[in-house]
Backbone as JSON, one array per atom type, in Angstrom:
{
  "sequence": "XXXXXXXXXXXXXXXXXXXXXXXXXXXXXXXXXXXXXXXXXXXXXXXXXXXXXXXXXXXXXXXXXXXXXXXXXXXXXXXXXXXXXXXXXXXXXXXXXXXXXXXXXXXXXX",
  "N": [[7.97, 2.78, -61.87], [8.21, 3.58, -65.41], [6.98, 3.45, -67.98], [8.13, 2.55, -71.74], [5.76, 2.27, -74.09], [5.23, 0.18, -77.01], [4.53, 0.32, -80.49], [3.36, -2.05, -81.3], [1.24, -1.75, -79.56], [-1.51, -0.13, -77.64], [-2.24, 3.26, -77.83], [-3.78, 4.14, -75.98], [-3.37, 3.09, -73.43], [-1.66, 4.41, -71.76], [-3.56, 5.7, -70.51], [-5.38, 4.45, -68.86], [-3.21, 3.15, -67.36], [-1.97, 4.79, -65.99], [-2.33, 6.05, -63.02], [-0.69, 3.39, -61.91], [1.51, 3.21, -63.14], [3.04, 6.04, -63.49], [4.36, 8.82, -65.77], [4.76, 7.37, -67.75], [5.01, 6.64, -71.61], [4.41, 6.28, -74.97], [5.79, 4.7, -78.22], [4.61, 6.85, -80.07], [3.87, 9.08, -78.96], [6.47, 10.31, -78.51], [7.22, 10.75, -81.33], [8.28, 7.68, -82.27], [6.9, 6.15, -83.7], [7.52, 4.99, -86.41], [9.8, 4.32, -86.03], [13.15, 2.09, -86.15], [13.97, -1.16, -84.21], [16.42, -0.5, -82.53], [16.47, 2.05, -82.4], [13.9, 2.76, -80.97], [15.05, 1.3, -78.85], [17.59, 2.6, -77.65], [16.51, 4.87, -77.13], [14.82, 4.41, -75.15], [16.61, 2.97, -72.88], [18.23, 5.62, -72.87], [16.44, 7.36, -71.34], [15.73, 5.7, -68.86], [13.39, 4.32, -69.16], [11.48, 1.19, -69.2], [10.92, -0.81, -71.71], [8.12, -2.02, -72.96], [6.32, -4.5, -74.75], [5.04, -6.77, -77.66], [6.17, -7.89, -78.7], [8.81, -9.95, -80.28], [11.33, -9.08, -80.74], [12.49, -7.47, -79.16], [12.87, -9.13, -76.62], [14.69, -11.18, -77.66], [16.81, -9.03, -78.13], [17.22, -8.24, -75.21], [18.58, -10.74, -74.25], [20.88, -10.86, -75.87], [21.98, -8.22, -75.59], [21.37, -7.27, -72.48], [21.12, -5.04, -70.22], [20.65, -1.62, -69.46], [17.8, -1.03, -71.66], [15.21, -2.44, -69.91], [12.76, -4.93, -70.51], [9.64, -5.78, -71.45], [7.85, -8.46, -72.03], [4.74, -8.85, -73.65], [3.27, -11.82, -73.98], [0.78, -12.38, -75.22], [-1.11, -13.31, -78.09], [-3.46, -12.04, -80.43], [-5.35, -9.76, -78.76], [-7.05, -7.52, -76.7], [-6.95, -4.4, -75.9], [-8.01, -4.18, -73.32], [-7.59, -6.66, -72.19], [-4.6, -6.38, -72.0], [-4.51, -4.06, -70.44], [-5.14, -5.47, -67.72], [-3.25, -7.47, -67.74], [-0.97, -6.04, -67.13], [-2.03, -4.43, -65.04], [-2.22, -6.67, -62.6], [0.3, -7.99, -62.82], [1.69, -5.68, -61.56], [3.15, -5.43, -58.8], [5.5, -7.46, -59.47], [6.69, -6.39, -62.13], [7.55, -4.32, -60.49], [9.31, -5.07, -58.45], [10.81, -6.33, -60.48], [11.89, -4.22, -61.33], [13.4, -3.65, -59.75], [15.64, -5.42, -59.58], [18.86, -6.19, -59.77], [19.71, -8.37, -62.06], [17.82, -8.96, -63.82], [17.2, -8.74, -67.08], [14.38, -9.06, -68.66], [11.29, -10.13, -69.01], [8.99, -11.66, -68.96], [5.35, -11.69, -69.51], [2.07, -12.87, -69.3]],
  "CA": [[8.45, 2.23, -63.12], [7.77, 4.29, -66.31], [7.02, 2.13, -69.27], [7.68, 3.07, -73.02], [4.7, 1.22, -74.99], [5.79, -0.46, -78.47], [3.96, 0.69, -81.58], [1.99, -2.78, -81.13], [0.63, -1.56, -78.02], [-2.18, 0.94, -77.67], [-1.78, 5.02, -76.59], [-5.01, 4.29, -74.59], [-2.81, 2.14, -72.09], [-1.61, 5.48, -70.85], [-4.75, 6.45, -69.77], [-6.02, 3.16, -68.62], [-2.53, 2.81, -66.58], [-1.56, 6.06, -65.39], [-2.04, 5.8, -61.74], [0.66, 2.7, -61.59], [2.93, 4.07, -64.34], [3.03, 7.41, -64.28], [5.25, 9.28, -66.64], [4.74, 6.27, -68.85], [4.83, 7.09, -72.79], [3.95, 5.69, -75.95], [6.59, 5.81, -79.13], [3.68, 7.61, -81.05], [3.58, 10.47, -78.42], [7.93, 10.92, -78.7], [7.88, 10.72, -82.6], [9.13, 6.98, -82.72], [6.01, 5.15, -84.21], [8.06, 4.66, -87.34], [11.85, 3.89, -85.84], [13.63, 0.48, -86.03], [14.29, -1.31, -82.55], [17.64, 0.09, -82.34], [16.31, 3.5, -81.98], [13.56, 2.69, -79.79], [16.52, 0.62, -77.38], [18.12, 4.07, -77.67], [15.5, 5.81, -76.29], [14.66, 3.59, -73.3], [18.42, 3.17, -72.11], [18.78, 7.02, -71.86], [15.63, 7.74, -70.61], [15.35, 4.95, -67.83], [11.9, 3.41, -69.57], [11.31, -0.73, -69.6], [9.97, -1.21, -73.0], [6.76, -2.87, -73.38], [6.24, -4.92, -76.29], [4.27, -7.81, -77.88], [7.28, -7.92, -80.53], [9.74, -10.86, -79.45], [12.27, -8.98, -81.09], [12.92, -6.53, -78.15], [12.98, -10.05, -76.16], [15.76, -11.58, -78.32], [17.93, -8.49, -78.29], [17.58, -8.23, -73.66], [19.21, -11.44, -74.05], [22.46, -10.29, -76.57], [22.59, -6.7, -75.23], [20.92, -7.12, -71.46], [19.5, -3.98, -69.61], [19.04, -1.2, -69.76], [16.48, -1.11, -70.66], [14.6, -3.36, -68.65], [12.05, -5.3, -71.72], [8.76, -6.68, -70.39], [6.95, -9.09, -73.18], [3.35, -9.23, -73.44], [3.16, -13.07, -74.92], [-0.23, -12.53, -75.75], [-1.04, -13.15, -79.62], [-4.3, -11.18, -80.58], [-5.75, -9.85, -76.77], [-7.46, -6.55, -76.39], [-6.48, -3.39, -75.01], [-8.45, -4.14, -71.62], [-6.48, -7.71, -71.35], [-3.31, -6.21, -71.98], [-4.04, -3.18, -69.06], [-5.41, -6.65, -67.16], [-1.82, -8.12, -67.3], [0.0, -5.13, -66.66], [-2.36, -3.98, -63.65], [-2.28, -7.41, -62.33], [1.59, -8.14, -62.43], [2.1, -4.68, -60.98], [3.96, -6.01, -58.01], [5.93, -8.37, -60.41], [7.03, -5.58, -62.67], [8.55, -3.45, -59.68], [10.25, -6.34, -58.45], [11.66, -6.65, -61.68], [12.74, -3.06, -61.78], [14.7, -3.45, -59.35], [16.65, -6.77, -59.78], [20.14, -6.28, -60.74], [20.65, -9.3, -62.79], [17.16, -9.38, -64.85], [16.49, -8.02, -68.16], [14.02, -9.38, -68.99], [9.7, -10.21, -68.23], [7.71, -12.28, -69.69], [3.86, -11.89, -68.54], [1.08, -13.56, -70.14]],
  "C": [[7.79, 3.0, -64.26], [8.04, 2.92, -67.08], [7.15, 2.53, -70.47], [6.89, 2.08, -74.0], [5.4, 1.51, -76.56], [4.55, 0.04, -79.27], [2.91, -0.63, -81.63], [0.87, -2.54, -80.07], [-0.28, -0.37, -78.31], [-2.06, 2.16, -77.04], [-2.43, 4.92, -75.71], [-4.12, 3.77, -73.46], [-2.37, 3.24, -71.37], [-2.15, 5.51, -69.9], [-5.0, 5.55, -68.98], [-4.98, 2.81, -67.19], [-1.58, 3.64, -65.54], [-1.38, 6.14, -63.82], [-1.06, 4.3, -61.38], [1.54, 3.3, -62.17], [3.51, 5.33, -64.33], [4.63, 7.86, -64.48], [5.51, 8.29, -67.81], [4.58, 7.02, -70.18], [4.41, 5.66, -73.95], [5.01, 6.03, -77.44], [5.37, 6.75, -80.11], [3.92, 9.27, -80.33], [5.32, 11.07, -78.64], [8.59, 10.59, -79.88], [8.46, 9.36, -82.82], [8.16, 5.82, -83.41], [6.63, 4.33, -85.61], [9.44, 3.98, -87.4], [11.66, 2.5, -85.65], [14.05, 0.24, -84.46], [14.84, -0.9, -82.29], [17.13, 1.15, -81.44], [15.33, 3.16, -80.57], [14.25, 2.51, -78.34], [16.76, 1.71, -76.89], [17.62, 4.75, -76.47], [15.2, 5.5, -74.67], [15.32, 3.88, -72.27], [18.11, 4.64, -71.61], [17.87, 7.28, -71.12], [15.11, 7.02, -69.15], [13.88, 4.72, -67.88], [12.33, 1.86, -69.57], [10.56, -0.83, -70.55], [8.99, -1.99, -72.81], [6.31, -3.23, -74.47], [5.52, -6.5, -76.64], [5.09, -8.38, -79.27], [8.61, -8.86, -79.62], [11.03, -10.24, -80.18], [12.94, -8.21, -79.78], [13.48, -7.45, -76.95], [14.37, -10.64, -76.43], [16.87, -10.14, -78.02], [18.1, -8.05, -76.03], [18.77, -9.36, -74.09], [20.65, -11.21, -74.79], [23.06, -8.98, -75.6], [22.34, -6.6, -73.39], [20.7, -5.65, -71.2], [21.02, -2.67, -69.55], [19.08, -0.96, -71.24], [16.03, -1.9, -70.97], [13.46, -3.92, -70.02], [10.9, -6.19, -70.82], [7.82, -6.87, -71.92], [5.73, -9.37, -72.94], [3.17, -10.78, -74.53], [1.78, -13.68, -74.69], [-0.19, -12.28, -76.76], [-2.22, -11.74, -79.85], [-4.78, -11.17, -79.18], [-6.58, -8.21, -77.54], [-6.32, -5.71, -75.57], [-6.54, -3.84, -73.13], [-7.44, -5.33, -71.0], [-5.14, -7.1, -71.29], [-3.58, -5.02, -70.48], [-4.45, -4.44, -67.81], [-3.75, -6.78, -66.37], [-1.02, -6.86, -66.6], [-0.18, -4.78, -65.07], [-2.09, -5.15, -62.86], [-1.03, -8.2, -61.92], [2.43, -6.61, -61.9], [3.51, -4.34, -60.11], [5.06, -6.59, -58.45], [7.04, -7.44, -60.99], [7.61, -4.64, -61.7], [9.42, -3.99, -58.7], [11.25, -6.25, -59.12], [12.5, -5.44, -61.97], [13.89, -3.23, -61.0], [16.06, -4.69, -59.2], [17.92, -6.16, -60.75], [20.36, -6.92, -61.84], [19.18, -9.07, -64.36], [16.49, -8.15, -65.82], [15.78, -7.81, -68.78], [12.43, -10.4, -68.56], [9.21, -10.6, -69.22], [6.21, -12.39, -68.79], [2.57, -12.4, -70.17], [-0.03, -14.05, -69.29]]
}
């Protein structure tokens, strides 16, 4: 599962998550630290990334538009870096599950 991390999310998670993720990105590293969801969506879709986001907007639009791509919500408020690679490392299993489910667009972990 490659992941594209949301502008709330830290670049460190790369590093931190690299051996599950790999080829994972960050929009900072593919120029999109500044784009509206749209674009990000954009990006995902073609590229076959599951967004990662702590922004319930990316949440709200799985449910109008469904997949791809694949949206996994961190519904933690303020957390750290380390809890957030926590959740991620920790629903691992969960999250590649989820990749491959036909029907679901959509991950909530907390």
């Amino acid at each position: 599962m490659r992941l594209l991390l949301d502008q709330n999310l830290s670049p460190r998670l790369l590093t931190l998550l690299a051996d599950l993720y790999p080829g994972s990105t960050h929009v900072r590293e593919v120029g999109l630290q500044a784009a509206d969801d749209d674009t990000v969506w954009r990006y995902a879709a073609e590229r076959g990334f599951a967004i990662v986001s702590k922004d319930a907007d990316f949440h709200e639009r799985s449910f109008l538009r469904g997949y791809p791509p694949k949206v996994i919500w961190i519904r933690r408020g303020n957390c750290s870096t380390d809890e957030v690679t926590a959740i991620l490392r920790d629903h691992h299993a969960e999250m590649l599950a989820f990749e491959g489910d036909e029907e679901g667009a959509f991950l909530a972990l907390g």
